[in-house]
Biopython code that builds the backbone (N, CA, C, O; Angstrom):
import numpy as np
from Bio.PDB.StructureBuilder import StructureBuilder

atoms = [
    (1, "UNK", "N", (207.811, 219.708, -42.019)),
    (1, "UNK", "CA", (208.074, 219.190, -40.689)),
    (1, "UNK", "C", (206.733, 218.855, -40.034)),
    (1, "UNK", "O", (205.909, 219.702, -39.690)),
    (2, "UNK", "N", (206.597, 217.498, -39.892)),
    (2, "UNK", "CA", (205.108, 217.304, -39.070)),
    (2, "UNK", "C", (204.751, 218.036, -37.726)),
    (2, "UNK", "O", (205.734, 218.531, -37.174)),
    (3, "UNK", "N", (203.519, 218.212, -37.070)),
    (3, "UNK", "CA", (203.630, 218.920, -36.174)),
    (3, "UNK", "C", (203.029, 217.709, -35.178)),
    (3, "UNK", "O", (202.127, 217.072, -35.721)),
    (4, "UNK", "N", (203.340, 217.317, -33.934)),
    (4, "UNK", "CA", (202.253, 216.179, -33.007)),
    (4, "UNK", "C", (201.802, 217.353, -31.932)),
    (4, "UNK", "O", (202.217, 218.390, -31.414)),
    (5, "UNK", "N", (201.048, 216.765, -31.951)),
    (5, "UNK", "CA", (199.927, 217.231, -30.642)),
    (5, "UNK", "C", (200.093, 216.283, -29.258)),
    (5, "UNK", "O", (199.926, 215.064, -29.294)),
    (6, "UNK", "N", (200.354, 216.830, -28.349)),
    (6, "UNK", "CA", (200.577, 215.912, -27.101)),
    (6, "UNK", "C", (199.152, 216.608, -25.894)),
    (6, "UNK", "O", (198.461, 217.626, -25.947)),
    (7, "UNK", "N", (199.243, 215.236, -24.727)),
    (7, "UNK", "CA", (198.268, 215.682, -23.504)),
    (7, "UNK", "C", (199.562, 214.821, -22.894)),
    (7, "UNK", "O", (200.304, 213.923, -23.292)),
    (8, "UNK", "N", (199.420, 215.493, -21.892)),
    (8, "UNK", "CA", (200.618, 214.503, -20.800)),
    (8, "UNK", "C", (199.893, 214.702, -19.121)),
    (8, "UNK", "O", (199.233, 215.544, -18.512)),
    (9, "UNK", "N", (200.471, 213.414, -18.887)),
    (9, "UNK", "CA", (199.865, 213.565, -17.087)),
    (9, "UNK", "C", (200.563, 212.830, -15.863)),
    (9, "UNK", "O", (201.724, 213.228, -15.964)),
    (10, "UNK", "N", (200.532, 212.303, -15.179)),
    (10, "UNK", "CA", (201.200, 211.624, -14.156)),
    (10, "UNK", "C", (200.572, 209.885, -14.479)),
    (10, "UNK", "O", (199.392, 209.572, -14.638)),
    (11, "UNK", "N", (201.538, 209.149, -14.497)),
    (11, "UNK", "CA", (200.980, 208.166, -15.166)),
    (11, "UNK", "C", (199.932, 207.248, -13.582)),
    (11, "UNK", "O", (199.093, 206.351, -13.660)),
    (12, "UNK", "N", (200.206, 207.613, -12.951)),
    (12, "UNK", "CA", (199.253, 207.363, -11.512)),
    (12, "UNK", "C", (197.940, 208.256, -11.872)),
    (12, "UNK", "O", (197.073, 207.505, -11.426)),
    (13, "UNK", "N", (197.543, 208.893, -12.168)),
    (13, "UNK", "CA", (196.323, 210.048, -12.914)),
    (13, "UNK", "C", (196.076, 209.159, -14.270)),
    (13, "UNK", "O", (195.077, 208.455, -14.421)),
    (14, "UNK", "N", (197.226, 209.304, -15.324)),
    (14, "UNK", "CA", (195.983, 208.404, -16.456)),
    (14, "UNK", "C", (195.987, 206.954, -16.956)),
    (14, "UNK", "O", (195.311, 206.282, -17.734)),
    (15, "UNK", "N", (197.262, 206.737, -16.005)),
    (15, "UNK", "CA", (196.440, 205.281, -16.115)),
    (15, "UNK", "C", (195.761, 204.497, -15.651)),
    (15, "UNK", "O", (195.299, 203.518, -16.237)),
    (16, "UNK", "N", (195.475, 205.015, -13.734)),
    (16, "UNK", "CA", (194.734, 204.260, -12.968)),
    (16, "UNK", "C", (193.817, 204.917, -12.503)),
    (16, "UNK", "O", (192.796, 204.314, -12.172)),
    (17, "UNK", "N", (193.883, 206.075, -12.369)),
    (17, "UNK", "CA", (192.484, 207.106, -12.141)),
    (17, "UNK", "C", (191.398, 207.340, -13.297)),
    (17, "UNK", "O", (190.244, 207.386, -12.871)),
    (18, "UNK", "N", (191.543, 207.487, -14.596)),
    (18, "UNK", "CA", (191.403, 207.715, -15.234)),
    (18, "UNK", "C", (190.620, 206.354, -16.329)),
    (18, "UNK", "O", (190.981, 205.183, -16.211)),
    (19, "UNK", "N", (189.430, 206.833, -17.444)),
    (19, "UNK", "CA", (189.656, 205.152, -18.264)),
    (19, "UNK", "C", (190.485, 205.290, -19.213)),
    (19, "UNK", "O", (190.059, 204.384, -19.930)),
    (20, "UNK", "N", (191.276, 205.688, -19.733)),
    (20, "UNK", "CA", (192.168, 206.093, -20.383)),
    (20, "UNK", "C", (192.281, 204.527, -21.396)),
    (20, "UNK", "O", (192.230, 204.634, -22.622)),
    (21, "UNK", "N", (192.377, 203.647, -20.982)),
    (21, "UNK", "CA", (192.489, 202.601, -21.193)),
    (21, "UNK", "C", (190.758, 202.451, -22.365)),
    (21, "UNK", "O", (190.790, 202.538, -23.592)),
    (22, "UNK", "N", (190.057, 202.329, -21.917)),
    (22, "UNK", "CA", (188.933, 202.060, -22.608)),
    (22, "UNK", "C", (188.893, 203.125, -23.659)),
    (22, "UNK", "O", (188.807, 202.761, -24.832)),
    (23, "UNK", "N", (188.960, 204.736, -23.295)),
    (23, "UNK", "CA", (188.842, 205.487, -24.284)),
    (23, "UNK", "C", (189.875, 205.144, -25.339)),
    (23, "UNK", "O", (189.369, 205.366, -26.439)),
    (24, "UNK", "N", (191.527, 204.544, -25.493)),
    (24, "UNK", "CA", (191.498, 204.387, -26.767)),
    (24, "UNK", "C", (191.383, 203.549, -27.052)),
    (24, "UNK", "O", (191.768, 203.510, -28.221)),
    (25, "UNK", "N", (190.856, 202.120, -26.567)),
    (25, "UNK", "CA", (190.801, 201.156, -27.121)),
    (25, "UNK", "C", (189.613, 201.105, -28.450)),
    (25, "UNK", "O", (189.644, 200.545, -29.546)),
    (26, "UNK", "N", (188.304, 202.201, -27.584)),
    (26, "UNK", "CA", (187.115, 202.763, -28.674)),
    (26, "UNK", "C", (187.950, 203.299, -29.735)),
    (26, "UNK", "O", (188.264, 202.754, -30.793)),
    (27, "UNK", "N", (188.148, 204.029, -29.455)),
    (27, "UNK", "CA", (189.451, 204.581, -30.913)),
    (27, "UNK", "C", (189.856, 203.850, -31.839)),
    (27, "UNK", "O", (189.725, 203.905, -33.062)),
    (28, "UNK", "N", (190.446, 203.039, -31.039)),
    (28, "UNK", "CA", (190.974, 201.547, -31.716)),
    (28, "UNK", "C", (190.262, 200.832, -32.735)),
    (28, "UNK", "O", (190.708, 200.461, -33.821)),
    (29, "UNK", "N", (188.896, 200.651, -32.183)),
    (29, "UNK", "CA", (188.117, 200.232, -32.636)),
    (29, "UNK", "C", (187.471, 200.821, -34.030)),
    (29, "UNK", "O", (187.212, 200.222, -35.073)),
    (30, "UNK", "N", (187.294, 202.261, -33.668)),
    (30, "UNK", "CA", (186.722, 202.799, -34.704)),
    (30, "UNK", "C", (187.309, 202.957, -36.190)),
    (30, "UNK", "O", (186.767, 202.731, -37.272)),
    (31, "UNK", "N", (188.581, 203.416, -35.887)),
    (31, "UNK", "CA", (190.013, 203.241, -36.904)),
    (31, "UNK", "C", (189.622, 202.037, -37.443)),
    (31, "UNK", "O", (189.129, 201.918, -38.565)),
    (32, "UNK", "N", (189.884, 200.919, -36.474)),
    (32, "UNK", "CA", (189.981, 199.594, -37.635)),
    (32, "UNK", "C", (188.230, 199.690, -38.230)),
    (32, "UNK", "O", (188.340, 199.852, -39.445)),
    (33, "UNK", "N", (187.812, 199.680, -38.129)),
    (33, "UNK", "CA", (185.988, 199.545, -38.588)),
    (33, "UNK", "C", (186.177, 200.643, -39.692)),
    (33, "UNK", "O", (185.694, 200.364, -40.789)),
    (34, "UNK", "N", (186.927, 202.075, -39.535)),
    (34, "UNK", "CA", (186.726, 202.836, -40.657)),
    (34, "UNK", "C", (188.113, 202.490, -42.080)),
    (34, "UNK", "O", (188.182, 202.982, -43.206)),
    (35, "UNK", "N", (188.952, 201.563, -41.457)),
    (35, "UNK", "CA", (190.453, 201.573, -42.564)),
    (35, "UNK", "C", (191.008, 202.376, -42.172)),
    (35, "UNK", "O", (191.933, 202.416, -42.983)),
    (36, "UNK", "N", (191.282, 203.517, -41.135)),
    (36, "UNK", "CA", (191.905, 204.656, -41.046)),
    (36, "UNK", "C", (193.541, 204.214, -40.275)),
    (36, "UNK", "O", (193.693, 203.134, -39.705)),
    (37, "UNK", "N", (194.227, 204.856, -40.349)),
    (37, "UNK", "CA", (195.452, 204.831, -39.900)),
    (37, "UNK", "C", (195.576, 205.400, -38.190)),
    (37, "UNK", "O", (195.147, 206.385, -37.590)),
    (38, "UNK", "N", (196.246, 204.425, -37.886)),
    (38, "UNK", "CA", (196.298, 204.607, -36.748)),
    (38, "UNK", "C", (197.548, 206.426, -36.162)),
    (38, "UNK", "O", (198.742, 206.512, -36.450)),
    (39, "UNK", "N", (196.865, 207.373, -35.484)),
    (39, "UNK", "CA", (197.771, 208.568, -35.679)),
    (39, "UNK", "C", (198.234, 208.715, -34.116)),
    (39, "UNK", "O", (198.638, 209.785, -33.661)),
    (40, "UNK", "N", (198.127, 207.516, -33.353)),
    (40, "UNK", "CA", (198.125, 208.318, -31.777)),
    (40, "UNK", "C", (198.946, 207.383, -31.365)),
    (40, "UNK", "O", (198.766, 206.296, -31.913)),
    (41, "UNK", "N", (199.872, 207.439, -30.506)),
    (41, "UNK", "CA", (200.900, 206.990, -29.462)),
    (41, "UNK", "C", (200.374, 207.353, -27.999)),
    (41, "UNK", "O", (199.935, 208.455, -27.669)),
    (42, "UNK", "N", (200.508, 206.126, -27.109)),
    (42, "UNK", "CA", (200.621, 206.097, -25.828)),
    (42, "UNK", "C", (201.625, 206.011, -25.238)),
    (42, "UNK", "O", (201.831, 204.804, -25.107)),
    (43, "UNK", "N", (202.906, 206.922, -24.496)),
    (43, "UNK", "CA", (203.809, 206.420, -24.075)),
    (43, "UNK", "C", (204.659, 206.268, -23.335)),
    (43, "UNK", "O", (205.561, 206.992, -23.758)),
    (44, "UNK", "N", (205.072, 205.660, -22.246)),
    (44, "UNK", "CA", (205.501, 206.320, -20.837)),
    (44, "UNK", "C", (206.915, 206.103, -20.672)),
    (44, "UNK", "O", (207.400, 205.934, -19.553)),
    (45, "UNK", "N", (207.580, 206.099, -21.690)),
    (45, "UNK", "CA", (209.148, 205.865, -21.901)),
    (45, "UNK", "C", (209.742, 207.068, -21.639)),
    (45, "UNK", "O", (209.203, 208.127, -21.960)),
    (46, "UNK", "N", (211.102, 206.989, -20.928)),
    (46, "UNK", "CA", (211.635, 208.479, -20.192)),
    (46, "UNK", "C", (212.281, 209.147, -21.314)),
    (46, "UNK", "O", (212.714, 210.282, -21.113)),
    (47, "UNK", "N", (212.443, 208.490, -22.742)),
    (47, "UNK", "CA", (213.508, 209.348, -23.108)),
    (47, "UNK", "C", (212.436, 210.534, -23.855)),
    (47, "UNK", "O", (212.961, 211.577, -24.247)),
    (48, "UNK", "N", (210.917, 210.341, -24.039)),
    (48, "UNK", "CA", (210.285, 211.520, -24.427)),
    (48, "UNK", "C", (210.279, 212.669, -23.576)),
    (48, "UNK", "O", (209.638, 213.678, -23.866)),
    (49, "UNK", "N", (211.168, 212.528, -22.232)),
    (49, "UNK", "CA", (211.530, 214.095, -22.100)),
    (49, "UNK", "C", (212.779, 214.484, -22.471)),
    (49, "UNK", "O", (213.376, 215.400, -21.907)),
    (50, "UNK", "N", (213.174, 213.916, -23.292)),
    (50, "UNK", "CA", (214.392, 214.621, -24.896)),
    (50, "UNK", "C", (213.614, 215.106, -25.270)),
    (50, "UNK", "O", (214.234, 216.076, -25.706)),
    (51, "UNK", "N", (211.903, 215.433, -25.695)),
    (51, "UNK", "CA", (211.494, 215.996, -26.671)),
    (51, "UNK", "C", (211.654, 217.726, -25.789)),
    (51, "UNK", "O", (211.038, 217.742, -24.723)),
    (52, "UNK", "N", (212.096, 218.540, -26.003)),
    (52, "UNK", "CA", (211.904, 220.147, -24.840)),
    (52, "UNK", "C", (210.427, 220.401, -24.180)),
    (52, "UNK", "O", (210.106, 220.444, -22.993)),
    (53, "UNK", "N", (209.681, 220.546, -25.307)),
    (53, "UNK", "CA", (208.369, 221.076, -25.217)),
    (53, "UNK", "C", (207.405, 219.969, -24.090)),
    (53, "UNK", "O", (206.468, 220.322, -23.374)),
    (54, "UNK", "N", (208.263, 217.919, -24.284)),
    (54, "UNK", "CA", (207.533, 217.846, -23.056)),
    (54, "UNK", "C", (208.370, 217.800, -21.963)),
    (54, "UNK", "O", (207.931, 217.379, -20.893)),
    (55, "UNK", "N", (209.704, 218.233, -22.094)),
    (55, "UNK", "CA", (210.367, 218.126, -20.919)),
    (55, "UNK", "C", (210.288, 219.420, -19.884)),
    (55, "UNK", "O", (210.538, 219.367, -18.680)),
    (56, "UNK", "N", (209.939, 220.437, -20.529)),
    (56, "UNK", "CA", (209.403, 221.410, -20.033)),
    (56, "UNK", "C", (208.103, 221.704, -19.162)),
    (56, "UNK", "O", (207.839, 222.766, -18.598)),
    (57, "UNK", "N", (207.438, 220.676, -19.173)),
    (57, "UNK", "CA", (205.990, 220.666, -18.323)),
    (57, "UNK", "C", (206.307, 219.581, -17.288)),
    (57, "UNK", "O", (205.477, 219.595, -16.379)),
    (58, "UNK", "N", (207.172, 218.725, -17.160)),
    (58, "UNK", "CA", (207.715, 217.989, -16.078)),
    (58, "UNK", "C", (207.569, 218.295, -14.824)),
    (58, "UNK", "O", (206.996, 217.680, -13.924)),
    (59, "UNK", "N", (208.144, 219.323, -14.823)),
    (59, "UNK", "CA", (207.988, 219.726, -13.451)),
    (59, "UNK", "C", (206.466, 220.363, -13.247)),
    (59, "UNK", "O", (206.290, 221.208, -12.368)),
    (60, "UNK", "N", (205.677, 220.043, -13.862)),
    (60, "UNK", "CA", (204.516, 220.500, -13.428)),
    (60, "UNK", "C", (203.387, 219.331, -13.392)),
    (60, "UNK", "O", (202.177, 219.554, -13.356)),
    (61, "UNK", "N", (204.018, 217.992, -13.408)),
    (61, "UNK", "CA", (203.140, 217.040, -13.122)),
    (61, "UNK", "C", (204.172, 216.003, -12.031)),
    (61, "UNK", "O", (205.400, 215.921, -12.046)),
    (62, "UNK", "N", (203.438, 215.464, -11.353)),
    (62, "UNK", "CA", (203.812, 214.825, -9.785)),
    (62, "UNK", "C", (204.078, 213.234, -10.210)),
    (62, "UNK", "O", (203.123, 212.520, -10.516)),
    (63, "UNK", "N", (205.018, 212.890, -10.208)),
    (63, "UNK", "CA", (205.422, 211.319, -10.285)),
    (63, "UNK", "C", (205.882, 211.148, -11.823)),
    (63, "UNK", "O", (206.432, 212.132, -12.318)),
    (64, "UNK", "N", (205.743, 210.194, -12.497)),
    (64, "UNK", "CA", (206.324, 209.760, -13.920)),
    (64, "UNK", "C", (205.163, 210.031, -14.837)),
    (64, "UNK", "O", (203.980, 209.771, -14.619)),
    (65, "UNK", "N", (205.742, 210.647, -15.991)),
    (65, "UNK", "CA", (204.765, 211.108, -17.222)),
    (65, "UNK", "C", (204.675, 210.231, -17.941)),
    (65, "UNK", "O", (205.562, 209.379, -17.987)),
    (66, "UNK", "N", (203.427, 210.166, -18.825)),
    (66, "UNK", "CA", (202.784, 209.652, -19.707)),
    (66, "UNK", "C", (202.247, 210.853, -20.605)),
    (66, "UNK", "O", (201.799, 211.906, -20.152)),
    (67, "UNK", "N", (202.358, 210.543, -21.867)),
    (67, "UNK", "CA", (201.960, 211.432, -22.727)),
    (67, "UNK", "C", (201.057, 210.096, -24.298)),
    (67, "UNK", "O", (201.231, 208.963, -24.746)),
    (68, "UNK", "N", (200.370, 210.993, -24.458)),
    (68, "UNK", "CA", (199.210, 210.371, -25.493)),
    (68, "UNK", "C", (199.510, 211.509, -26.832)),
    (68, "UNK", "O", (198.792, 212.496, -26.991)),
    (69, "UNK", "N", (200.489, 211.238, -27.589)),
    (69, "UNK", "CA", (200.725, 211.883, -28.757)),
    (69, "UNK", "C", (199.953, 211.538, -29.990)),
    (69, "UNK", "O", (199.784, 210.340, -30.214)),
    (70, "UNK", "N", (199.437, 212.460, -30.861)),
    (70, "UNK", "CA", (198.937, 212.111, -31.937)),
    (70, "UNK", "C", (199.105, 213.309, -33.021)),
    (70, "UNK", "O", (199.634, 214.367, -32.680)),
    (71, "UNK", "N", (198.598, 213.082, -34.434)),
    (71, "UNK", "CA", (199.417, 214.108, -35.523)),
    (71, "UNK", "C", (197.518, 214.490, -35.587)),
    (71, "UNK", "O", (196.971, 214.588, -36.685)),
    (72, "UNK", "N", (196.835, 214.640, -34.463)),
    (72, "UNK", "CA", (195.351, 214.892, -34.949)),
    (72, "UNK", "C", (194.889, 216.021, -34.027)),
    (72, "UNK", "O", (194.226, 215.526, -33.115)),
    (73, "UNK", "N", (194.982, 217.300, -33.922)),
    (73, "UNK", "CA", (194.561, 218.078, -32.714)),
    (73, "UNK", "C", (193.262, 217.945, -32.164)),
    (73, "UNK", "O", (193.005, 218.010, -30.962)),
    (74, "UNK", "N", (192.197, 217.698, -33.370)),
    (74, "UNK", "CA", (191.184, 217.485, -32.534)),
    (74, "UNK", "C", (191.086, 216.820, -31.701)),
    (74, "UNK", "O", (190.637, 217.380, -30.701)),
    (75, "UNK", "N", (191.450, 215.101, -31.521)),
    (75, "UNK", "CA", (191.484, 214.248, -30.894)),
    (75, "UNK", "C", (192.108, 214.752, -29.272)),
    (75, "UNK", "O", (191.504, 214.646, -28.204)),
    (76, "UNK", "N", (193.353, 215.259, -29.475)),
    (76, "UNK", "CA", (193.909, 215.999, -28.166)),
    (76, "UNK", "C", (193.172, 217.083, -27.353)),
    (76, "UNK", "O", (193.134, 217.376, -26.158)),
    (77, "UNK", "N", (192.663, 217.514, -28.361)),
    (77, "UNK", "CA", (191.714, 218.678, -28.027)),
    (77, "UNK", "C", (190.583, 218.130, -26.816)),
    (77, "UNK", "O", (190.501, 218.656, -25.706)),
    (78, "UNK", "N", (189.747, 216.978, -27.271)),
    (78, "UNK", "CA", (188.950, 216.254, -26.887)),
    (78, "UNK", "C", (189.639, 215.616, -25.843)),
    (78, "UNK", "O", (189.473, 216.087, -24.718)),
    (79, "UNK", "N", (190.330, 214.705, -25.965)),
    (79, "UNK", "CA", (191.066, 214.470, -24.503)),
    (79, "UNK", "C", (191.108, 215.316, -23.319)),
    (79, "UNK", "O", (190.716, 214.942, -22.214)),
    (80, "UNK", "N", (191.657, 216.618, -23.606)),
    (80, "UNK", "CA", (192.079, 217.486, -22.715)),
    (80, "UNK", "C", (190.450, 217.786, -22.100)),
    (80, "UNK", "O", (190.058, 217.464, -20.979)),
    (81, "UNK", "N", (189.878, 218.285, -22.857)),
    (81, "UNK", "CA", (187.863, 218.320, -22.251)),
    (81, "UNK", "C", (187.478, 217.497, -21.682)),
    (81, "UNK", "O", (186.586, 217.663, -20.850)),
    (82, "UNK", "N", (188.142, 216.060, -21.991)),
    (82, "UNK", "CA", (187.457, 214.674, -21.275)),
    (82, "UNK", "C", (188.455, 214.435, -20.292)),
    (82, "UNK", "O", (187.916, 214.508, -19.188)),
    (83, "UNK", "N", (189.589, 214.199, -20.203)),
    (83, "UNK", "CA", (190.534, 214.374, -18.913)),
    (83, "UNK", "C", (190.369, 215.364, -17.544)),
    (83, "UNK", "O", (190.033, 215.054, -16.401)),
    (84, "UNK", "N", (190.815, 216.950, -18.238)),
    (84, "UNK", "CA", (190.863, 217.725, -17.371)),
    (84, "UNK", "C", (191.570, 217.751, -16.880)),
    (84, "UNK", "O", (191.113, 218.752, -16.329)),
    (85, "UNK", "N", (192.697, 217.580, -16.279)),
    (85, "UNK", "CA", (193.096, 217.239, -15.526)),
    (85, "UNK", "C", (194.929, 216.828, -15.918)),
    (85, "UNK", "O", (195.781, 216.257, -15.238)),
    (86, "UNK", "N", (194.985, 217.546, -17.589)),
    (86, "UNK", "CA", (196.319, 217.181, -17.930)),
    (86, "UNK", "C", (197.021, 218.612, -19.038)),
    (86, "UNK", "O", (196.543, 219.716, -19.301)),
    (87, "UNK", "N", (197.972, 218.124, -19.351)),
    (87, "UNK", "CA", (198.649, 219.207, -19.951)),
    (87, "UNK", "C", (198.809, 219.149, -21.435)),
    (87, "UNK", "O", (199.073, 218.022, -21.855)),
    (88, "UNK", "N", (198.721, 220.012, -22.247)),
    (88, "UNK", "CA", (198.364, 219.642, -23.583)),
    (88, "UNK", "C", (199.292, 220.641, -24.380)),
    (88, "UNK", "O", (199.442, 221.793, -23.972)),
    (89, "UNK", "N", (199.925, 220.170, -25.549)),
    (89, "UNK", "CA", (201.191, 220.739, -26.245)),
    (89, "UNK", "C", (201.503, 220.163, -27.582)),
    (89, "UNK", "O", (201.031, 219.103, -27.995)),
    (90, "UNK", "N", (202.304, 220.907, -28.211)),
    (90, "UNK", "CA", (202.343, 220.431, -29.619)),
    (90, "UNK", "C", (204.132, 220.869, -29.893)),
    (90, "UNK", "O", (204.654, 221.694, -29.142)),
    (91, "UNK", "N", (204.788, 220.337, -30.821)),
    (91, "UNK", "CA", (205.953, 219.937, -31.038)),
    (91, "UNK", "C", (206.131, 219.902, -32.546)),
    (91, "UNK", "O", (205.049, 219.596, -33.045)),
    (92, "UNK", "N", (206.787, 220.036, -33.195)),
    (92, "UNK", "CA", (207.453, 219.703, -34.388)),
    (92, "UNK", "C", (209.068, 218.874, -34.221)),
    (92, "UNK", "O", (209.969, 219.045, -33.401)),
    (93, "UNK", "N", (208.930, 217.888, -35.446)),
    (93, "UNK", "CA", (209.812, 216.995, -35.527)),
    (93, "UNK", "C", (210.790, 217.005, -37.096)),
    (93, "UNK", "O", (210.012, 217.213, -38.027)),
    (94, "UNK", "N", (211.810, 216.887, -37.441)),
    (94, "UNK", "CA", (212.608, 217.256, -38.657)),
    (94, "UNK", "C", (211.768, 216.027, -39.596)),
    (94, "UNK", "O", (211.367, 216.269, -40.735)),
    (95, "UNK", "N", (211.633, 215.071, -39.113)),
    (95, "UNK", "CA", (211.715, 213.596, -39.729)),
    (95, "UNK", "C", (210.560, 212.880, -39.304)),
    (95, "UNK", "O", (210.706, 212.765, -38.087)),
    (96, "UNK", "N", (208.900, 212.033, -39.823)),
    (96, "UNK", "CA", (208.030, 211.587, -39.165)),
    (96, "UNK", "C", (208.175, 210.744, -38.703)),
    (96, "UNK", "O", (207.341, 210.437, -37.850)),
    (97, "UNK", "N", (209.365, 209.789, -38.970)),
    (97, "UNK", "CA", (209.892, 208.667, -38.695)),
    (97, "UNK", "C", (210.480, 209.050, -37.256)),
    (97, "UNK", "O", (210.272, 208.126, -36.469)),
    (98, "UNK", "N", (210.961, 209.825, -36.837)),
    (98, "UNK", "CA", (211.540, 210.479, -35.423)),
    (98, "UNK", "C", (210.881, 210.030, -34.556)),
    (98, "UNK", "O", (211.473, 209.318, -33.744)),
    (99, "UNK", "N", (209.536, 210.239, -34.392)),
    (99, "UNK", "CA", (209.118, 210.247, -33.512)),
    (99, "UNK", "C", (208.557, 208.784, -33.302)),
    (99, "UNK", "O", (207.639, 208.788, -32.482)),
    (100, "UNK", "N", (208.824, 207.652, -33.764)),
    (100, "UNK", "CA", (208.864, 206.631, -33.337)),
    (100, "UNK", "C", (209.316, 205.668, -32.546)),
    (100, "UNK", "O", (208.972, 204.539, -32.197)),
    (101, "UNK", "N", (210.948, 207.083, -32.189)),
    (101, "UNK", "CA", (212.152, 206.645, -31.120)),
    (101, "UNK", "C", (211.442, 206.736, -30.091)),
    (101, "UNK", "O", (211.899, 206.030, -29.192)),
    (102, "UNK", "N", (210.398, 207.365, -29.768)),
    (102, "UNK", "CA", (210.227, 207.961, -28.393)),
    (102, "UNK", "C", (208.990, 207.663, -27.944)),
    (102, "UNK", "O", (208.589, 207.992, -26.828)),
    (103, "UNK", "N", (207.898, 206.625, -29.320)),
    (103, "UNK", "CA", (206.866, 206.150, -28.545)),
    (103, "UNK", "C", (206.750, 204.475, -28.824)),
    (103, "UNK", "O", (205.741, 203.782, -28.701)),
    (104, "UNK", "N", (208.022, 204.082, -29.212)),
    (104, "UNK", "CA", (208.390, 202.277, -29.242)),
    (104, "UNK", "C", (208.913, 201.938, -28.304)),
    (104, "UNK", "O", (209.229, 200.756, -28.167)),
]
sb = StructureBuilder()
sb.init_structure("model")
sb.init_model(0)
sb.init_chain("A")
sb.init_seg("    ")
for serial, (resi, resn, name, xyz) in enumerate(atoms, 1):
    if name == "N":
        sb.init_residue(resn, " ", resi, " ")
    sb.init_atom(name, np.array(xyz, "f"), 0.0, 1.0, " ", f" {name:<3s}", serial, name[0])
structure = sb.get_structure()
């Protein structure tokens, strides 16, 4: 069962306060320059609070969530140090394919 790593925040906090935007686009960048596979989702679609683990921190962020999922902890790890300012969690899924419902 894969495990994802999530940071979640108020999407007024990371998408307009925040560069959130530039930091993964570097990402982006680096992946394609190294061949690596892309492991991270950006995604502000409501039905990822079906997932429990992030529907459970909901009520602890102010307006509509956004969550930045990836199957890489370090990367989240690093977020959360460079954010500050967000909530960070991890999940298991039956199927890796699953979790594509919830960040397409």
């Amino acid at each position: 069962m894969p495990t994802y790593y999530f940071t979640a925040a108020s999407e007024q906090f990371l998408l307009q306060e925040e560069p959130v935007e530039e930091i993964l686009r570097e990402r982006l960048r680096f992946y394609n320059e190294n061949n690596l596979t892309i492991d991270f989702w950006l995604t502000k679609k409501t039905n990822i609070l079906q997932i429990p683990e992030i529907s459970a921190i909901k009520n602890n962020i102010r307006g509509d969530l956004v969550a930045i999922i990836s199957t890489n902890p370090t990367f989240i790890n690093w977020l959360k140090l460079r954010l500050q300012y967000v909530i960070t969690g991890t999940f298991s899924m039956n199927n890796s394919t699953d979790i594509l419902q919830y960040v397409q």
